[in-house]
N, C-alpha and C positions, 0 to 999 in steps of 0.2 A: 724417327722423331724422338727427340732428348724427353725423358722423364722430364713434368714440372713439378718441382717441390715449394711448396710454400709454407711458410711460420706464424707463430705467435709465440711473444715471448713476453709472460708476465712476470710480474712482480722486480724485483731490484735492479738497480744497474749492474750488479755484478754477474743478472740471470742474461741480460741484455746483451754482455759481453761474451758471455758462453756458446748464445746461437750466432754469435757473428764467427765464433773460431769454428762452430760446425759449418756454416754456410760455406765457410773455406773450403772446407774436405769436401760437400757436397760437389760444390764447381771443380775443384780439381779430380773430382771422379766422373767427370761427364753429364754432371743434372743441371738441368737449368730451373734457377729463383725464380719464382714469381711471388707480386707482394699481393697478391687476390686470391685468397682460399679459393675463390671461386672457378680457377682457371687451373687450380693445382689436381696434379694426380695424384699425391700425398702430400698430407698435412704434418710440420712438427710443432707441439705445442711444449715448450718451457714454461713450466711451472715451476708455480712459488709454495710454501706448506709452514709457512713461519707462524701466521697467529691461523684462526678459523674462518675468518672474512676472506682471507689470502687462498686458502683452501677451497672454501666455496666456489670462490673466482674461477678457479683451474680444473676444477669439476664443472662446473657450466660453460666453460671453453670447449671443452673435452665435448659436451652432450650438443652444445652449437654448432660445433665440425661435423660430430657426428650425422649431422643430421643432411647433411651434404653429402654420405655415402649411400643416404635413402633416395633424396631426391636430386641428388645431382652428379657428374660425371665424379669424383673421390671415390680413391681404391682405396685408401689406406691411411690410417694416422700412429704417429708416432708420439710418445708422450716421454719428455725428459724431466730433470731438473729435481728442486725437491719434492714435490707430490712424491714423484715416483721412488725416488729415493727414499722416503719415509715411509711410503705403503705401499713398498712394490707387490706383495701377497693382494692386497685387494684389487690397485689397478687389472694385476693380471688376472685374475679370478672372475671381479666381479665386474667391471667393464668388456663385456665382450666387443664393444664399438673400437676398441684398442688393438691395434696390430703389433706394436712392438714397445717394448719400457728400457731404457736406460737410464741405469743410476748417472747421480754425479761422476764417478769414476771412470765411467763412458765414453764420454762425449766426443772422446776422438774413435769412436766406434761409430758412429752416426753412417756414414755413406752403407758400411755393412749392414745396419737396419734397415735401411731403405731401399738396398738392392730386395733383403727377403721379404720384403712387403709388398715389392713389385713382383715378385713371383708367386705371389700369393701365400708364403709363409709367414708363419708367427716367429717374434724374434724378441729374446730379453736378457740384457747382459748388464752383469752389477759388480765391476772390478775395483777392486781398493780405491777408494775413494783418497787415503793418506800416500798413495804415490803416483797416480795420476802426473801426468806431464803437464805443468803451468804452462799458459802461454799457447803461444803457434798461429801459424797466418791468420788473420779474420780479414770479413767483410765489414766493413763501417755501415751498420742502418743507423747510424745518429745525425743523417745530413752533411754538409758541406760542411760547420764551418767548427762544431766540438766533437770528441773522443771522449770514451773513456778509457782510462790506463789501469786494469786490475793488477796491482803490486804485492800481493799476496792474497792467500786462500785457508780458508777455515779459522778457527777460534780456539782460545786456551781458557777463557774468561770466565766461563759455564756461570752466568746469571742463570739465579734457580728460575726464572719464567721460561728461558731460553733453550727451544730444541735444537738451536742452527747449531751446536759442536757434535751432537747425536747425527745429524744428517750429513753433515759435511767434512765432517773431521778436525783432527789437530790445526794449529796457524804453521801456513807454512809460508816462507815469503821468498820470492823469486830474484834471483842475481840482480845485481843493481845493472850492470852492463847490457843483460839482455831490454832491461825496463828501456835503459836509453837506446839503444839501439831502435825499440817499435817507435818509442816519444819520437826519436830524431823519423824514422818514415812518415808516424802520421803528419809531423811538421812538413814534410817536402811531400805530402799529398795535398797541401793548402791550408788544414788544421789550424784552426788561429786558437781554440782553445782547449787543454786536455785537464779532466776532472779525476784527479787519483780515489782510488775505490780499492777497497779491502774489507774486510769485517773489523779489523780492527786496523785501520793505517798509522797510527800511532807508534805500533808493535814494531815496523818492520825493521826489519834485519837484526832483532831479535834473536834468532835462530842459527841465522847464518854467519854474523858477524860478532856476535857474542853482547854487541850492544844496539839504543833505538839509532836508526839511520835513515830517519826520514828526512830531516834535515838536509842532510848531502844527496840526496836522492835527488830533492825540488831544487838543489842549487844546480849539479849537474845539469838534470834538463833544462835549467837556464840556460845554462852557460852552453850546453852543447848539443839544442835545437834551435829552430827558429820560431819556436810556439810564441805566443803573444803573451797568454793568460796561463796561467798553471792552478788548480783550484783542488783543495784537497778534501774530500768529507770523511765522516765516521771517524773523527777522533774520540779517545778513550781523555777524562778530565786528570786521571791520575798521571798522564802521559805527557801532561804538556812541557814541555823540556823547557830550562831557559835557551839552548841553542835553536828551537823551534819558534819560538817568540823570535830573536834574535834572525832568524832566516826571511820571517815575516817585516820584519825591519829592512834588511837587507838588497834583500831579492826582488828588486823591481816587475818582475813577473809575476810572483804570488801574488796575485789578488789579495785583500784583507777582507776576505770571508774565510771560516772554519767552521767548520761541522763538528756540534761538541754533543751529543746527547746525554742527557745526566740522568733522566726515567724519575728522577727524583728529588728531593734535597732534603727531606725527615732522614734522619739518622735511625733512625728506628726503619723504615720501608728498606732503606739501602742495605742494611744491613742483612734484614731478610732477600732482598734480591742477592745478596753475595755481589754486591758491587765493589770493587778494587778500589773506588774512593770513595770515602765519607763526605759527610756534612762539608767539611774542611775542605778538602781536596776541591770538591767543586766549586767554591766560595772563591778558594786560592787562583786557581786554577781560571776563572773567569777575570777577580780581579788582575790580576799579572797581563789576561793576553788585552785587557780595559789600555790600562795602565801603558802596556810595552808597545801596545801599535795603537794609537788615536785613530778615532774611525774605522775599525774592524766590526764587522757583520757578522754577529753571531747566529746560528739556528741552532735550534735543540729539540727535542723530545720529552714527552714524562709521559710514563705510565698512572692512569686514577685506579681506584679501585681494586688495588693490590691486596692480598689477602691480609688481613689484619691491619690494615689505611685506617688508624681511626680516623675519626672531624677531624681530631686536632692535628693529625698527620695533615691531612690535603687539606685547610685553611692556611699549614706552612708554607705547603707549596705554592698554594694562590699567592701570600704573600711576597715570597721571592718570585715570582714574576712579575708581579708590581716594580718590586725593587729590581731586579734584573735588566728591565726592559729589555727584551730578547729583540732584534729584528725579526726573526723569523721562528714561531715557535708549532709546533702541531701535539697533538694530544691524542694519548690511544687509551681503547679502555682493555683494564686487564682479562688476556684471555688465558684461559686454561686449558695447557697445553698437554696431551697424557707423557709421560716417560720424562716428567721434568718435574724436581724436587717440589716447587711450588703449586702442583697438582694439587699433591696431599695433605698440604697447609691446612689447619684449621683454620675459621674467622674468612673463610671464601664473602666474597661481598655478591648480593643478589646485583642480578642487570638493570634494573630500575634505579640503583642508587650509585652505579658506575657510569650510566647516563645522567644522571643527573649532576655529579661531579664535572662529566667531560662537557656540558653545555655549562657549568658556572665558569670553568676555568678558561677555556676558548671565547667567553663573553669579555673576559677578562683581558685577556690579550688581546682581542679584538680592537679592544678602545685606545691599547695603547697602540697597536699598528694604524690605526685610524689619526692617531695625536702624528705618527712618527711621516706617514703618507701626506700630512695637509701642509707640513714643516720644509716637503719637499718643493711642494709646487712654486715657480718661479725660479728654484737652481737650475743650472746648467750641470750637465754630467758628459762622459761617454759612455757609449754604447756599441755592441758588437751589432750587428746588423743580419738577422737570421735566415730571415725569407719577405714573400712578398704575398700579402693575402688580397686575392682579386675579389673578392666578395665584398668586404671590406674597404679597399683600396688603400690599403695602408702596410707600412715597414712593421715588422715584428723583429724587434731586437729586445737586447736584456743591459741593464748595469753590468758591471764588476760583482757589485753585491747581490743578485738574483742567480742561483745555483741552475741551469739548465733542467725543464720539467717541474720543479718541485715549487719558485716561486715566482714570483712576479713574471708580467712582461713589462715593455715600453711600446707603443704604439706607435708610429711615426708619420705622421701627416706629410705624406710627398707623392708624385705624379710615380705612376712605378718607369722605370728605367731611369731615374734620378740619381738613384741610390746601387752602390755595389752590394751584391750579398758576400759577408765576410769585411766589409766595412768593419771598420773603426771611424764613428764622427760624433761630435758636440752636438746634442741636443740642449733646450728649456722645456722643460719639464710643465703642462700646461693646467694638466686635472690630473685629479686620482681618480678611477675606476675599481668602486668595491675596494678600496681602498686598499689593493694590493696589486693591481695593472695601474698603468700609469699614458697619457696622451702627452705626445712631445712634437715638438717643431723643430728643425734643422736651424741650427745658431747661424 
């Protein structure tokens, strides 16, 4: 009887993509997937290690499994990703619930952990993370009907908050040919939508091609898949090309959402983060992609409580997001990370007053997504068409402008076997829901 191996994969979508290129190796080595820890004979947990909430998360993973090899049939767990990457000495040490740790550099070592886990051995392997092989078969656990496409790997950026170029290494960005090559499969696997992912997507072909090549990257898989939707996040503010505005013009494909996160707009904060664009850049940078595509969906990011944020720093911020009006904005409070320059910042902000910042400014935004949600109701849009919730009895699809996971849905009032999943159809937009899900009718 085939080993079951079953997963968990937290934190980003680029960790997401990682256990799908292991789940590859595992099935082409003989194991068979299961998605119930509970029916698994080893467990892999992909961990995230980016801020401390992220941490905690994959350590309480870690001890929930665990607890599965007390009381339930579980031989073994495996733990990848960054946690282990970042502290692999503890993992191995101090978690003894743990059979095997691979670094990022790993990951195409995975079936070799899991055969010595099955034999009852201990296994941990941590190989260069900077030449690791990009890419390689994966399994899709994102459903029918979107992908993600990782187009590069690692960071050159080194914001002083930021561990990810400590853990992960240099930005490296992968062939443009191989990219279409997987784009063009998941298209002829039925794929109607793929979401580009990098650490910094912006960057690519940077490296390889001596200039940015994102542009022709999203035209290509236009032109030479049959994807529907192409949707790009993690753009860099200083990166916005005018040929990448121009691409968004263009290319009927590219959705007009982008993922810009700025963490800031005080010149003063930015500066201490070692952010590549200032005040300006981000200003510029929003007005141009305003300006060069009408109707583009912005989301973004900001860090509160960055070490030395005076008031008058984060009442800047409040106020550009007033003026911004982001469609889509989320707010993190600063955490401190060790082995990163802004560790040892003086002017550290206590956590009472970095929560109290990130509930002014998320109240903030609130009211405008509330203004921008009521402005909806009564338009007609399209929508992708995702699943079918029987509990409910209703379609769950998304906009163009709701990024898969992270915001809105559309609900769909229809009989189920009405609707294709993988649809594309015209909704009216009926009510807002919490003002960021949406009820619609079939036009």
């Amino acid at each position: 009887m085939a080993i079951k191996v079953g997963f968990v994969s937290l934190g980003c979508p680029k960790n997401q993509l990682d256990i799908e290129v292991m789940l590859s190796h595992l099935l082409d080595a003989g194991y068979e997937i299961t998605p119930e820890e509970t029916e698994a004979d080893i467990v892999i947990i992909n961990t995230c290690a980016f801020i401390e909430s992220a941490k905690k998360e994959s350590i309480d993973n870690i001890l929930d499994i665990a607890w599965l090899k007390e009381h339930g049939n579980l031989k073994g767990i495996v733990v990848t990703g960054c946690l282990a990457e970042r502290y692999r000495d503890e993992v191995i040490n101090e978690m003894p619930e743990v059979d095997a740790v691979l670094g990022v550099g790993s990951i195409h070592s995975i079936a070799k952990a899991v055969e010595s886990v099955a034999k009852g051995e201990k296994f941990s392997e941590f190989e260069n993370k900077n030449t690791v092989a990009l890419g390689g078969d994966r399994i899709v656990t994102t459903g029918d009907t979107m992908a993600y496409l990782k187009i590069s790997e690692g960071c050159d950026n080194c914001c002083t908050y930021c561990a990810i170029p400590k853990i992960i290494g240099r930005f490296r960005s992968r062939p443009m040919d191989d990219l279409i090559k997987e784009a063009a499969e998941l298209a002829d696997m039925g794929i109607k939508e793929i979401v580009v992912i990098g650490q910094d997507t912006t960057a690519y072909g940077i490296d390889l091609y001596g200039e940015y090549k994102l542009p022709t990257l999203l035209s290509r898989i236009a032109n030479e898949t049959d994807v529907a939707w192409i949707r790009i996040l993690y753009c860099y503010p200083d990166k916005i090309t005018d040929e990448l505005i121009n691409e968004f013009k263009t290319n009927p494909k590219l959705v007009k959402y982008i993922d810009l996160p700025i963490q800031h707009i005080s010149g003063n904060v930015l500066k201490r983060m070692n952010r590549k664009g200032n005040e300006k850049a981000v200003r510029d940078a929003i007005k141009r992609l305003r300006e060069g595509v009408p109707g583009i969906a912005i989301r973004t990011t900001a860090i509160v409580g960055f070490p030395g944020e005076t008031e008058e720093d984060f009442l800047e911020l409040c106020e550009f997001i007033k003026e911004a009006k982001f469609e889509h904005f989320g707010a993190f409070t600063y955490s401190r990370e060790e082995n990163t320059p802004a560790y040892d910042f003086k002017d550290q902000i206590d956590e009472d007053e970095k929560e109290r910042r990130y509930d002014i400014i998320m109240r903030e935004q609130f009211n405008i997504h509330e203004q921008m949600a009521q402005k909806k109701i009564g338009t007609e849009c399209v929508v992708l068409v995702e699943s079918f919730d029987p509990v409910a009895e209703v379609y769950v699809s998304r906009r163009s402008d709701n990024a898969p996971e992270i915001d809105g849905k559309v609900f769909i009032k229809a009989r189920k076997g009405t609707l294709g999943i993988g649809e594309f159809i015209n909704v009216r937009i009926d009510d807002a829901i919490d003002d960021y899900d949406f009820i619609a009718s079939v036009c």
